[in-house]
C-alpha positions in Angstrom: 10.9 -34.8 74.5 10.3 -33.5 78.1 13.6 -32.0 78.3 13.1 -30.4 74.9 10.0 -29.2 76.1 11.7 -27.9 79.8 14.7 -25.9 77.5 12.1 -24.3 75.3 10.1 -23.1 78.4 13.1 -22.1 80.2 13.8 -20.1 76.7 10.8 -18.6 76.5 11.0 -17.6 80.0 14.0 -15.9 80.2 13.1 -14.1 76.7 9.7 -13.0 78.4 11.8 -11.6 81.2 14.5 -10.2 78.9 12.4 -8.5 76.8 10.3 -7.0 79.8 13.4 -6.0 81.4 14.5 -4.3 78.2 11.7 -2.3 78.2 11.6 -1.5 82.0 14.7 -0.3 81.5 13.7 1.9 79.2 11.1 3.0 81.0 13.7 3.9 84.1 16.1 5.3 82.0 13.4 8.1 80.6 11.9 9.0 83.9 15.8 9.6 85.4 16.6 11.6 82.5 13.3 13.6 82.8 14.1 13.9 86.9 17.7 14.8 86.1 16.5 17.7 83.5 13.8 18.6 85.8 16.5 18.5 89.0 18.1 21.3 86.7 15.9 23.9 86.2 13.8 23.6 89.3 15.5 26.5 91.0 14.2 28.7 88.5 10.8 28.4 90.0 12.2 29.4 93.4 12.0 32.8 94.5 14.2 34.9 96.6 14.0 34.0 100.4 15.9 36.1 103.0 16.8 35.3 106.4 17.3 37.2 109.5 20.6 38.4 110.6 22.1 40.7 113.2 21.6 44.2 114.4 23.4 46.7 115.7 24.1 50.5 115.4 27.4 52.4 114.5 26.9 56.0 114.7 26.9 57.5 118.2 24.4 60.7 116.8 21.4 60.1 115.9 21.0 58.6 112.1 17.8 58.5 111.4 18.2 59.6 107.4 20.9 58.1 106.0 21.7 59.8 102.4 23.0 55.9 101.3 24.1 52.4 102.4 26.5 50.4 100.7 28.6 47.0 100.7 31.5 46.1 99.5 31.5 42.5 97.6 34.1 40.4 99.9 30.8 41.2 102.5 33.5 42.4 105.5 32.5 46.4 105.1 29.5 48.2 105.1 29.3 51.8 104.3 27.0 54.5 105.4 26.4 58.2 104.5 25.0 60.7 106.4 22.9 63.8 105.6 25.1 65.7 107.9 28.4 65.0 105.1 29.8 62.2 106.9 30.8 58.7 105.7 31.6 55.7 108.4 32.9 52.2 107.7 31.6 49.9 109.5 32.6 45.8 110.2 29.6 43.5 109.7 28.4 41.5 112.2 29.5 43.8 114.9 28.8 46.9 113.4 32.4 48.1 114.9 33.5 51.5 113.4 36.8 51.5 111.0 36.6 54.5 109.9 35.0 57.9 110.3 35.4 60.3 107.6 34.2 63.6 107.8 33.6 65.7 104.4 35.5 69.0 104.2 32.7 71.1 104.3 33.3 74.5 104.6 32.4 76.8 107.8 28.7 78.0 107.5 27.5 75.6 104.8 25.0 72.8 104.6 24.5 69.8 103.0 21.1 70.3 100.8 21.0 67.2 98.7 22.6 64.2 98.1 22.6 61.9 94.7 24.1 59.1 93.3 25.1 56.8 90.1 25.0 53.7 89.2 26.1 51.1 91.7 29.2 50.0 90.2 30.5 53.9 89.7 30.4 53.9 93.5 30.0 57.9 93.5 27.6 60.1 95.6 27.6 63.5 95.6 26.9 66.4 98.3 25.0 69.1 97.0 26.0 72.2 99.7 24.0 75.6 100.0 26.7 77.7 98.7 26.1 75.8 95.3 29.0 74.1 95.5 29.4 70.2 96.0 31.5 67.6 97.0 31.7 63.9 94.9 33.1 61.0 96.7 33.4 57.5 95.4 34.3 54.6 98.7 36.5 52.1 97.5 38.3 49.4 99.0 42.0 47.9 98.9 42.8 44.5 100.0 46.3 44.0 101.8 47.5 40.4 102.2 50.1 40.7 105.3 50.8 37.3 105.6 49.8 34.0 103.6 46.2 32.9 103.2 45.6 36.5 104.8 42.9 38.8 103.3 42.1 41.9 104.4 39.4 44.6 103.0 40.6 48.2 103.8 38.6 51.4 103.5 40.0 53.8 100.3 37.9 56.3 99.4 38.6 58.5 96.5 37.7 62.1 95.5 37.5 61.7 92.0 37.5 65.9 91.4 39.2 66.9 94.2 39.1 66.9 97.8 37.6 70.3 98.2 34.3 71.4 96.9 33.9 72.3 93.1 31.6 74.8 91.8 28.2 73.9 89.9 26.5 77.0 90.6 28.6 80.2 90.1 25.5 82.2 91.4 26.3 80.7 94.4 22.6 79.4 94.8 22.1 76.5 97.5 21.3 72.9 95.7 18.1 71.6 96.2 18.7 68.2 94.2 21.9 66.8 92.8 22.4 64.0 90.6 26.4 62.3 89.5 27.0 60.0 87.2 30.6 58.3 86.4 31.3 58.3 82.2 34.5 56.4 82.1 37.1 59.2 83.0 34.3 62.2 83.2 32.2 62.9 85.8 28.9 64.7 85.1 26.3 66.3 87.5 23.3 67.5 87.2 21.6 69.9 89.6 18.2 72.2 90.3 19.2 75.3 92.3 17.2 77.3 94.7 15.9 79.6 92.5 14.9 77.0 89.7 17.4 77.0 87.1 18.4 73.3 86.4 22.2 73.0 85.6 24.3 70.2 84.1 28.4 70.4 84.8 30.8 68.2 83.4 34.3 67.7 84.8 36.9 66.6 82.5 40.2 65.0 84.4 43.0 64.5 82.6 46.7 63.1 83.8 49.4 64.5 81.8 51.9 61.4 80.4 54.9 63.1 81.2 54.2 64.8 83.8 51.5 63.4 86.0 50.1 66.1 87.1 46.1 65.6 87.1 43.8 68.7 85.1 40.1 68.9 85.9 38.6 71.0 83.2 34.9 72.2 83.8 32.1 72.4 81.4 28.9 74.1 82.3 25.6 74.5 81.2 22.0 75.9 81.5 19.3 73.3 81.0 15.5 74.6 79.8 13.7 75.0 83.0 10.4 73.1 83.9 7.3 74.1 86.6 7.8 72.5 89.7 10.7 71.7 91.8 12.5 68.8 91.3 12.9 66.4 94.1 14.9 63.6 92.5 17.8 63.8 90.0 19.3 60.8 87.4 22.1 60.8 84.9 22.4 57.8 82.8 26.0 56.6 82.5 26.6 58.1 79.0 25.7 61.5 80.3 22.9 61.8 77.5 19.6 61.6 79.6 18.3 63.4 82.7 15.5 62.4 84.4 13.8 64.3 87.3 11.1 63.6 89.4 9.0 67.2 90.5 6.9 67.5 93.5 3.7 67.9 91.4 4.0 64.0 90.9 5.6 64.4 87.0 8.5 62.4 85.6 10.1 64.5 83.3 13.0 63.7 80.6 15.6 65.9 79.5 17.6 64.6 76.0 21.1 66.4 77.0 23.3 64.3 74.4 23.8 68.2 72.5 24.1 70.1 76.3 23.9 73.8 74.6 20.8 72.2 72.6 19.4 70.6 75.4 15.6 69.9 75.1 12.8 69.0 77.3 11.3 66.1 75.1 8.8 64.7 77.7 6.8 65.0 80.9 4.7 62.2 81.9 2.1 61.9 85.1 3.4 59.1 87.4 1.2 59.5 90.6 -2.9 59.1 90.4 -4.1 62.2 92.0 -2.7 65.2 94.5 -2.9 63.0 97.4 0.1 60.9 96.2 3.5 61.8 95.5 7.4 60.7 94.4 9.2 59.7 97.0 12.2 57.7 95.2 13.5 57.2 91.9 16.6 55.3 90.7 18.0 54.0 87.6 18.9 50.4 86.9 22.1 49.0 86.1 23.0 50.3 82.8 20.9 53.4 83.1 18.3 52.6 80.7 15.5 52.3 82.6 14.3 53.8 86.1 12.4 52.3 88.8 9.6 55.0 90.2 8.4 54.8 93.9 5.7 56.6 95.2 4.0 57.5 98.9 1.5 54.6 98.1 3.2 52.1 97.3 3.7 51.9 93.8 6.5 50.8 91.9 6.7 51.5 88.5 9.4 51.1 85.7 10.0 53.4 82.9 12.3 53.5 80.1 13.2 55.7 77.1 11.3 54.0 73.4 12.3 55.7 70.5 9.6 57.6 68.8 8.8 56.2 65.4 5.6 58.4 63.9 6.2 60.5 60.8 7.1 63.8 62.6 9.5 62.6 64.7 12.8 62.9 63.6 16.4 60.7 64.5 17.1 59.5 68.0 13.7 61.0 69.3 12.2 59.1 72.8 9.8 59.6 74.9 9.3 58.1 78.1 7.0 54.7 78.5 5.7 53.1 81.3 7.2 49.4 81.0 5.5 47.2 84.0 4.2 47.6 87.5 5.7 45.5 91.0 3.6 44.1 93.6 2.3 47.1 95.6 4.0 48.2 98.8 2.0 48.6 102.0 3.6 51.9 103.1 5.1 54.9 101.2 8.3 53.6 99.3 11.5 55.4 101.0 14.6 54.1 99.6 15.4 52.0 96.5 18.8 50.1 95.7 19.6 48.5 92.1 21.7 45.5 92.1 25.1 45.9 90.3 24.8 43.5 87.4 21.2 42.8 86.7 18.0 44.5 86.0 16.7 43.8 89.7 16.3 45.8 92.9 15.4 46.2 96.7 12.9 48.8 98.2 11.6 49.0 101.2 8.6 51.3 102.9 7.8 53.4 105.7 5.7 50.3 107.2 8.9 48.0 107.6 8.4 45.7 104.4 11.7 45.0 102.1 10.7 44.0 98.3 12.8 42.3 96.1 12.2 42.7 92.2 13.3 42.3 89.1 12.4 43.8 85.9 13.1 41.9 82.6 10.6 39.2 84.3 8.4 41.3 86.6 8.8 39.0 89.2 8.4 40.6 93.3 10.0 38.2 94.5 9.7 38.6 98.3 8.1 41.4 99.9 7.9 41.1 104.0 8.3 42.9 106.9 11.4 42.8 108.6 11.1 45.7 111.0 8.5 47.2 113.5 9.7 50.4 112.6 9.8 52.3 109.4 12.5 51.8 107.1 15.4 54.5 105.8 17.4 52.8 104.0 18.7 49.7 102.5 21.9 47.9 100.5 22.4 45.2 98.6 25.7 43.3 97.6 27.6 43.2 94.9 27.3 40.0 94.5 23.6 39.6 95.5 24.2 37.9 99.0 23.5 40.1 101.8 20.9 43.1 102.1 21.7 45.7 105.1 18.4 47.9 106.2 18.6 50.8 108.3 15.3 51.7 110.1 14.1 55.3 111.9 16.3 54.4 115.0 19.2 54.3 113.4 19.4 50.5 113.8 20.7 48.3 111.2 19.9 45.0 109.8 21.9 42.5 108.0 20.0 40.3 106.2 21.4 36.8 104.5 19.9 36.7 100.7 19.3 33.6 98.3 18.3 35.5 94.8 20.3 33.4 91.9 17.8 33.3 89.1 15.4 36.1 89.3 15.5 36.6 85.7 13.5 33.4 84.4 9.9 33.3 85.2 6.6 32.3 83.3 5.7 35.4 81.2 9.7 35.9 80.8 10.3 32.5 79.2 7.0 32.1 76.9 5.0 35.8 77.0 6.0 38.8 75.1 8.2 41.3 77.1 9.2 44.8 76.9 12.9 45.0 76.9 15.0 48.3 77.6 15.7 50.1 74.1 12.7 48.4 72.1 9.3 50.2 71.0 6.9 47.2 71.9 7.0 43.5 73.7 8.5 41.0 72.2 10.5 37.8 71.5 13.5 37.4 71.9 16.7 35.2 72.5 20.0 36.4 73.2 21.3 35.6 76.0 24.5 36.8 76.5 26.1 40.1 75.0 29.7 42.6 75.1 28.4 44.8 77.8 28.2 44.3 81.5 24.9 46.8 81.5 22.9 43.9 79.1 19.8 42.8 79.8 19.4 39.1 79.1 16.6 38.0 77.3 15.3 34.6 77.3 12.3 33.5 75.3 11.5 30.5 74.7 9.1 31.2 71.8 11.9 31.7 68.7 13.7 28.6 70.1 10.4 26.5 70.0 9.0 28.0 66.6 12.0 27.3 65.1 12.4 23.8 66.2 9.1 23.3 64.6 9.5 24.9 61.7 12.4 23.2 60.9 10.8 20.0 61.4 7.8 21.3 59.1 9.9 21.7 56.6 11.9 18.7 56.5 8.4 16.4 56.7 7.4 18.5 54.1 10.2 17.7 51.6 10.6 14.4 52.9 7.0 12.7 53.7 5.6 13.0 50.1 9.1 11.4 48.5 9.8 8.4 51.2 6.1 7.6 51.3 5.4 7.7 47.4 8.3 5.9 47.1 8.1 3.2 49.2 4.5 2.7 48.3 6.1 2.2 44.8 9.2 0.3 46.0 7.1 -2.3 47.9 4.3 -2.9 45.8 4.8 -1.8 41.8 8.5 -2.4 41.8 10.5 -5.4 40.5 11.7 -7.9 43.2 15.1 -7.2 41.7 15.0 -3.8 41.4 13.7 -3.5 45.0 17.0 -5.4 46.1 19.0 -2.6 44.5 16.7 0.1 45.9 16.2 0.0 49.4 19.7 -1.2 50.6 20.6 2.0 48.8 18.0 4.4 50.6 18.9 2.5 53.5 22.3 3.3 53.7 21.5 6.8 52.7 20.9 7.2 56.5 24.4 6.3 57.7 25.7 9.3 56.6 26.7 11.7 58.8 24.5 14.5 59.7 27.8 17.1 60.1 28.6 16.2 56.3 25.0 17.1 55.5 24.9 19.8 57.4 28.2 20.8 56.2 27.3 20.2 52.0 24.3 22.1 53.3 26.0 25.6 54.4 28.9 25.7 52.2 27.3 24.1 48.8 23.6 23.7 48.7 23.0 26.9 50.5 25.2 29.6 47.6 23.9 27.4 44.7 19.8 27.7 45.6 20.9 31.8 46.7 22.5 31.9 42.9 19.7 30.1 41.3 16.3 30.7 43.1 14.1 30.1 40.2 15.3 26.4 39.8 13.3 25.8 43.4 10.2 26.7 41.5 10.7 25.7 38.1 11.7 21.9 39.2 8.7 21.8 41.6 6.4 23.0 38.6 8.6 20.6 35.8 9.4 17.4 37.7 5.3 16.5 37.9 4.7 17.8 34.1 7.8 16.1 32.8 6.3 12.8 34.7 3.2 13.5 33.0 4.2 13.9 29.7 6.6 10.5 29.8 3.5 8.5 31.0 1.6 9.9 28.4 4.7 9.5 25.3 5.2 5.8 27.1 1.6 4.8 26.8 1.5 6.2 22.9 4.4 3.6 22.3 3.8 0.1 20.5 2.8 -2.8 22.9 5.6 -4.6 21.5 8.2 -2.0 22.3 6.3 -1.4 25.9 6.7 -5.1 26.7 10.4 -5.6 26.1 11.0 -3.6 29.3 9.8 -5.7 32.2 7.2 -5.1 34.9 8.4 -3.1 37.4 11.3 -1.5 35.7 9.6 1.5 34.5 11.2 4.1 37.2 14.3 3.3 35.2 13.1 5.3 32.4 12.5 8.7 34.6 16.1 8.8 36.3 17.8 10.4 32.6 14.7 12.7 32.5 15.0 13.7 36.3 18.7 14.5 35.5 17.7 16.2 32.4 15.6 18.6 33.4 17.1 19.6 36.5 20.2 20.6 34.7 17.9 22.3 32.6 16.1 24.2 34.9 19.8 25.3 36.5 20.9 26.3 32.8 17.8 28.3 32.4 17.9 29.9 35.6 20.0 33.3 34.8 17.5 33.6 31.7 14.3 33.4 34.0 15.6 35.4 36.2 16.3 38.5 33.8 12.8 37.7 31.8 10.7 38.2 35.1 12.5 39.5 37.8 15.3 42.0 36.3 18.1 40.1 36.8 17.8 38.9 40.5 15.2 37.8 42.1 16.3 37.8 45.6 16.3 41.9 45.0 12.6 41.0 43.6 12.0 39.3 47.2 13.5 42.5 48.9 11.6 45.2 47.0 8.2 43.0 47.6 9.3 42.8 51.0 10.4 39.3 51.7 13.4 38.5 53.4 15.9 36.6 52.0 18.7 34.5 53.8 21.7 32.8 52.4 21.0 30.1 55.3 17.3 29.6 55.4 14.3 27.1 56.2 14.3 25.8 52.3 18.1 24.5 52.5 16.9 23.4 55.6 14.0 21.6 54.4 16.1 20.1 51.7 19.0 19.2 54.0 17.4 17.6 56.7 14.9 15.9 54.8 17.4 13.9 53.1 18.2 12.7 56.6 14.9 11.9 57.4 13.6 10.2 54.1 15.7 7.2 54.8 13.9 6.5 58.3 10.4 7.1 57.1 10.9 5.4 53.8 12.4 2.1 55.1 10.1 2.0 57.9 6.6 2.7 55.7 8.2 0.0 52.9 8.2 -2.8 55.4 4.4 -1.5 56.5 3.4 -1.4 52.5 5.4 -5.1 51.7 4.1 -7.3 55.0 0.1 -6.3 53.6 -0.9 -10.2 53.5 -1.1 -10.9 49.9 -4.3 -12.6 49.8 -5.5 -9.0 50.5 -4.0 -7.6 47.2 -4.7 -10.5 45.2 -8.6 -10.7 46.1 -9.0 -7.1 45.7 -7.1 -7.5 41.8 -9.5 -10.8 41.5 -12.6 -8.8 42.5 -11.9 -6.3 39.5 -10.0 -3.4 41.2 -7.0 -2.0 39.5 -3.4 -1.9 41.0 -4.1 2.0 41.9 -7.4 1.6 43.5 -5.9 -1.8 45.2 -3.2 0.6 46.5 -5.1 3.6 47.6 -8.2 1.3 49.0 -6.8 -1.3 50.7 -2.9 -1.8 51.2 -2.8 1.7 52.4 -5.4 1.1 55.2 -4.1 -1.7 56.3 -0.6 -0.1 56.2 -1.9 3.1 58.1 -0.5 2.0 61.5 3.2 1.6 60.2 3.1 4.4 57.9 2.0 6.7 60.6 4.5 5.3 63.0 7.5 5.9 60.4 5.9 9.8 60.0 5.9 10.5 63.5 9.6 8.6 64.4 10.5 10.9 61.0 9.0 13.7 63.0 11.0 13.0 65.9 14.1 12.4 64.3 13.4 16.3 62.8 12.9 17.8 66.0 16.2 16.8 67.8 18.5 17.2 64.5 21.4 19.3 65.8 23.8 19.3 63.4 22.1 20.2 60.0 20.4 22.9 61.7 23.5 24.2 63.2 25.2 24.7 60.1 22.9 25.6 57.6 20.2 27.7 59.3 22.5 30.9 60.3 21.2 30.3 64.4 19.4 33.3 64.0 16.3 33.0 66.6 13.3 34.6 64.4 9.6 34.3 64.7 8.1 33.4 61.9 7.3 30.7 59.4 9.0 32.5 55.9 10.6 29.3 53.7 13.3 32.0 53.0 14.7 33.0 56.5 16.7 30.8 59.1 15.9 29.8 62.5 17.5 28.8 65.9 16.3 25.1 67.0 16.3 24.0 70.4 18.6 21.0 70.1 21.4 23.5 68.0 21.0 26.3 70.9 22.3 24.4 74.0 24.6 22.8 71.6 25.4 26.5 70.3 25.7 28.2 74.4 25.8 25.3 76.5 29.9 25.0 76.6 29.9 28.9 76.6 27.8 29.4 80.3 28.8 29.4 83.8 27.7 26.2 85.5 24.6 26.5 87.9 24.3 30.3 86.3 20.3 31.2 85.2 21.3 30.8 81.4 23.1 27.3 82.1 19.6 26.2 83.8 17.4 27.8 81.1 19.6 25.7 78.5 18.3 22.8 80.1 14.7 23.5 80.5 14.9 24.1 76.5 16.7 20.3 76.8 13.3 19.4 79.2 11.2 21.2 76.6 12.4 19.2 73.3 12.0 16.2 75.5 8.8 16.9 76.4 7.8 17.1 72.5 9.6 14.4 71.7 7.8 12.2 73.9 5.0 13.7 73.8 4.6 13.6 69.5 5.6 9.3 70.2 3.0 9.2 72.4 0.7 10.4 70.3 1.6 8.1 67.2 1.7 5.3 69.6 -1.9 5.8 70.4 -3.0 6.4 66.9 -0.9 3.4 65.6 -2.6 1.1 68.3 -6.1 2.5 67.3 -5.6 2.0 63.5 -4.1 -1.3 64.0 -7.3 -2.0 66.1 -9.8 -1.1 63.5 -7.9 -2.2 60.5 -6.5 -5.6 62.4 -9.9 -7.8 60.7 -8.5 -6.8 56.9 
């Protein structure tokens, strides 16, 4: 007996210790995948930090107002033009000279403005005082002379010539120039002394046969506007002008028509006469333009299309987006990055901002001279910054700036996106164009999760909770042997299969008969009704000869029955009441109406889910101690008031715990929702559109995105976001279980 009694305490032992490292281990496991998810997206909260770098100078004349800095991407070259129509390349670190390259500028002219494009189109342009000018794009070669051997040499191009072409044929000196690149086109814009505000296109063609090259010119007079302008932008499709006057105006010129070209707005930027433009740039893609003034002030604006009744077609008007962090001194020189929707400025008091602005984030802003600032570059590849203060020195400057897209109000607060009339929500992250701004709200992702899951619960919680309250406690022991095994195994099925019967057959059949998801909702409780009603009305004698328990026998032929007479009648409802189709009724009432949608959905998934809730709330309903049900039937209490009064109370905890694990199981789904929801990342709860779930996103774009890129981090915060609900929604039900089972323990 007392080494009996030593084996079962050794067994208990090493179960207590089994069972609490089970759990432990459970516990461990969750907080390593919460730290590896959180280990993820934690540079997203990280701003950009940059870190001193060398100085030097590489003009031997004084270069106090640089007309542009540049860098090429292999960060070997820099570039820098001067006011004075010279272009010098320049080594990094050393700021040795490579080349020197002086414009061919005819005798007795002047450079009297200079403008650029887009960062990628490379081009600048030298408006001269004979209204003439001279576009030059820098560009690079690399030469590999021996193996393993890279070398970055200087190849600038004259895309319309080497000498100067005409813009003005008056002959008038150019007081601001703008050039933008439009794939083999080149288009510039320009304000002449006397006022008159031109736009020339040059054409360049290369005959096939011949190769010679033909620039043709195009020429025209834009509607002129008070004050002179003192900044000049294309954008890249050569349809919008923007100028900046000296009166503090922004003014847009819609140029798509150039011989119908139209002023169509002029907006106040600056607040007051004491403050002025002093920069203005477009962003990569040219749809929106970053304002700076002698304050401070950085401003964004963007063309919104004008929808009020008198407007007509492709009508915009200009619209102040969002405001950066303020600038202590008077912003003198901004640069847009080449492939996102961010850029550097810096000031007249020696401060360099970094900001970006889908999210509106300033990321850095510091001083990093003692003396004011002329100018400033940014990589290609968002690495290195070079500034060039009033002394003519220059500074590199080392850059860390990977994720400057994601921020707070980016992920979960409306935003204002480039090309859309008010904030919004939206997903889509990745698009065709190289100019696209990525947008990455969390809000469709998250209201679509849980409104899949809504629906699901809501088709399944009413069917596996009725019926295992039936099942457990009405039903024959027999029957219930049949029953469950079978609902059971209803949850081995694959969820591709379901999801798969879900987009290519449910989904058609409820778009080609939409009445039958009303009708049967309406019939299947009135035909259950009516049976109870026609069963009681039978003889006792023909009532007893089907056993106790058996009587959900007797509804399976009228289930089938009526739901293939619901399907049969469907055409006919549908001409009687809704002339022939009723998802053109839904359209002309205004309700959308997708093939994929929340309903098949609904349907779909919670046929998934019923088996877990069902087999879960059973076993809750069946282990009620029977002395409980058969006191409560002794005391007088029918079978339904037995049911609803006490075996459901005392059930409460499991029944709860199998809703929320149902829940749970709804929220990460993947599969169902991938294939039968059309992925298409809406805001809104209508039964009869789709939605894009967290869980069927990053299984959707997570094989698609660069590793380490903001998108590939963002896919895993929503993966730290559905873990987050997840847990949180089973700690919840945990605490409610434990409080029920406390209060209805003494039952």
């Amino acid at each position: 007996m007392a080494r009996r009694r030593r084996r079962r305490y050794l067994a208990d032992g090493a179960a207590r210790w089994m069972v609490r490292a089970g759990g432990g281990g459970v516990v461990v496991a969750l907080a390593l995948i919460f730290v590896y998810l959180f280990s993820e997206v934690f540079p997203l909260l990280r701003g950009a930090t940059v870190d001193p770098g060398r100085h030097y100078v590489t003009a031997d004349s004084d270069a106090t107002d640089p007309a542009r800095l540049a860098l090429e991407r292999y960060g070997e070259i820099g570039m820098r033009y001067s006011r004075s129509g010279e272009l010098v390349y320049f080594r990094l670190g050393d700021g040795e000279v490579i080349r020197r390259i002086e414009l061919p500028i005819p005798e007795g002219v002047s450079v009297t403005s200079v403008g650029n494009g887009e960062p990628r189109a490379k081009r600048v342009a030298f408006g001269l005082s004979d209204g003439t000018a001279i576009i030059l794009e820098h560009g690079f070669e690399l030469e590999f002379p021996e193996a393993g051997v890279r070398n970055v040499v200087p190849d600038p191009e004259f895309p319309v010539g080497r000498e100067p072409v005409v813009v003005d044929e008056q002959g008038q000196a150019l007081n601001a120039i703008a050039v933008q690149k439009s794939r083999d086109d080149t288009g510039v814009a320009a304000q002449t002394a006397d006022g008159r505000m031109l736009f020339v296109r040059y054409r360049v063609r290369t005959g096939f046969l011949t190769g010679e090259t033909e620039i043709n010119r195009e020429d025209h007079t834009l509607p002129a506007t008070p004050g002179a302008a003192i900044h000049l932008q294309l954008s890249a499709n050569l349809w919008n002008l923007l100028a900046a006057d000296a009166a503090g105006n922004l003014v847009y010129w819609d140029i798509a028509r150039p011989d119908e070209a139209v002023v169509r707005d002029r907006r106040q930027v600056v607040d007051g006469p004491a403050e002025s433009i002093t920069s203005l740039q477009y962003l990569n893609g040219t749809f929106s333009a970053v304002v700076g003034t002698s304050s401070g002030k950085l401003s964004q604006w963007f063309l919104v299309r004008d929808e009020t009744e008198d407007a007509g077609d492709n009508i915009f008007y200009l619209a102040r987006a969002r405001d950066f962090e303020q600038h202590p001194g008077a912003i003198t020189a901004i640069q847009p990055e080449y492939s996102r929707k961010g850029f550097v400025a810096v000031d007249d008091a020696g401060f360099l901002g970094i900001h970006y602005g889908t999210s509106a984030r300033t990321l850095y802003l510091d001083r990093v001279s003692d003396e004011p600032l002329v100018g400033v570059a940014v990589s290609p590849v968002n690495e290195r910054i070079l500034v060039e203060d009033s002394t003519g020195r220059i500074q590199e400057l080392d850059l860390w700036n990977e994720h400057p897209e994601s921020s707070f109000r980016a992920l979960w607060s409306k935003v204002w996106y480039e090309g859309r009339s008010d904030p919004e929500y939206v997903w889509q992250a990745s698009s065709g164009s190289d100019s696209f701004e990525p947008k990455y709200s969390m809000v469709p992702l998250t209201v679509g999760t849980l409104k899949a899951a809504f629906f699901a619960m809501l088709f399944a919680m009413p069917l596996a909770i009725a019926g295992a309250i039936y099942t457990a406690y009405f039903m024959s022991p027999k029957l219930r042997g049949y029953v469950k095994p079978t609902i059971e195994v209803m949850e081995a099925l694959p969820t591709v299969i379901l999801g798969f019967l879900a987009g290519l057959w449910l989904a058609p059949f409820l778009e080609n008969h939409i009445p039958v998801v009303f009708t049967v909702l309406v019939g299947l409780p009135l035909a259950f009704i009516l049976v109870a009603l026609a069963w009681a009305q039978l003889p006792r004698e023909l009532r007893n000869r089907l056993p106790g328990g058996w009587e959900a026998v007797i509804l399976m032929p009228v289930v089938c029955l009526l739901v293939w007479g619901m399907v049969a009648l469907s055409p006919l409802i549908e001409i009687w009441f809704f002339d022939g189709s009723m998802r053109q009724w839904f359209t002309d009432m205004g309700i959308t109406y997708d093939q994929r949608n929340a309903l098949v959905v609904g349907i779909a998934m919670g046929f998934a889910v019923i088996p877990t809730i069902f087999s879960i709330a059973e076993d809750a309903v069946f282990t009620v101690p029977k002395h409980l049900t058969q006191g409560s039937l002794a005391l007088g209490a029918t079978p339904w008031q037995t049911v609803t009064r006490v075996i459901l109370l005392t059930a409460s905890p499991g029944i709860f715990s199998a809703v929320m694990i149902g829940f749970g199981r709804a929220v990460g789904e993947t599969m169902i929702v991938l294939m039968a929801t059309g992925n298409s990342p809406v805001v809104n709860f209508n039964i009869f559109e789709g939605m894009r779930t967290l869980s069927a996103n990053i299984a959707v774009e997570l094989p698609e995105t660069a590793v380490n890129s903001t998108h590939f981090r963002i896919l895993f915060l929503a993966g730290l976001v559905l873990f987050a609900m997840t847990f949180t929604v089973n700690t919840i039900a945990e605490i409610v279980r434990q409080r029920l089972r406390a209060r209805y323990s003494n039952l």
